[in-house]
C-alpha positions, 0 to 999 in steps of 0.5 A: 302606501300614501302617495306623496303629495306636491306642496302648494307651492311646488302647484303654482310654480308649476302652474306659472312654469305652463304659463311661461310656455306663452312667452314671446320673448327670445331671451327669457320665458318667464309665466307668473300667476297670482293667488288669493284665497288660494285660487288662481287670479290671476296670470301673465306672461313676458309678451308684447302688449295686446295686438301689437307684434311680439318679437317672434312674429318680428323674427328677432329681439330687438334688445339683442339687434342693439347687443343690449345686455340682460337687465338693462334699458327695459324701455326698448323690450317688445315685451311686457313682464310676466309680473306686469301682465299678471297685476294688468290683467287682474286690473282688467278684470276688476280682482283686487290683488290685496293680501295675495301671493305671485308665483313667477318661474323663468327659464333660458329661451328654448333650454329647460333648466330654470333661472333666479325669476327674480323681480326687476325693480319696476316690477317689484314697484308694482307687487307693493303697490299692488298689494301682494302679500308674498312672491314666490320665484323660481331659482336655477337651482331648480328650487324656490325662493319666497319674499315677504313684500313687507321685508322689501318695503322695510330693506327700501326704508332702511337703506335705498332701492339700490342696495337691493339684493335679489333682483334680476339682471 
């Protein structure tokens, strides 16, 4: 009997999944990976920027602290997103992220189940700009959701960033 094997998809959430395990943040843990050539590139986490202190090291969320609902003025998080940090990381280390696919999973802090890891808008600015050919995220249902970037920039040609329908928060 042939064992079943994962598919490649089902590899690198799961890979984002551990990846989201670093996230300093209170609310969501969120991990994202970036693929090309089907090789890991990239990763990042939703943390604080480099040596400056994370919302764990402070004892609290801020965004919480100032009863700041999910979704909204993402200028006063510690963090930076999991996406963000994945595409700054590739920049830091010179990889092009051309023709590439991110995987994002996210889950509630400290609960298991996983959430729709939907990119925000600010993030889903930078996957197009970057390059990125697919993103691929996580849902609560505990399946997957895949984007084509390309559908993206045609819905924003089409009609305006605000009628967007998969977005987080």
């Amino acid at each position: 009997m042939k064992p079943k094997r994962i598919s490649k998809d089902e590899y690198y959430i799961g890979i984002a999944k551990e990846v989201a395990l670093r996230s300093t943040c209170f609310r969501r843990s969120i991990g994202a990976i970036i693929i090309r050539d089907d090789q890991i590139i990239s990763t990042g986490y939703a943390g604080a920027p480099r040596k400056t202190r994370d919302s764990f090291e402070h004892g609290f969320c801020l965004r919480d602290k100032l009863k700041i609902p999910h979704g909204q003025r993402y200028e006063l998080c510690r963090s930076v997103h999991a996406e963000q940090n994945a595409i700054i990381n590739a920049a830091r280390a010179g990889v092009s992220l051309l023709g590439g696919d991110m995987y994002i999973y996210g889950k509630i802090f400290g609960k298991e189940e996983p959430i729709n890891a939907f990119p925000c808008y600010i993030c889903k600015k930078m996957i197009i700009n970057a390059g990125l050919n697919r993103v691929v995220c996580s849902t609560e249902d505990g399946k997957m959701r895949a984007f084509r970037v390309k559908e993206w920039i045609t819905d924003w040609q089409k009609g305006d960033i605000l009628d967007d329908s998969h977005q987080y928060g």
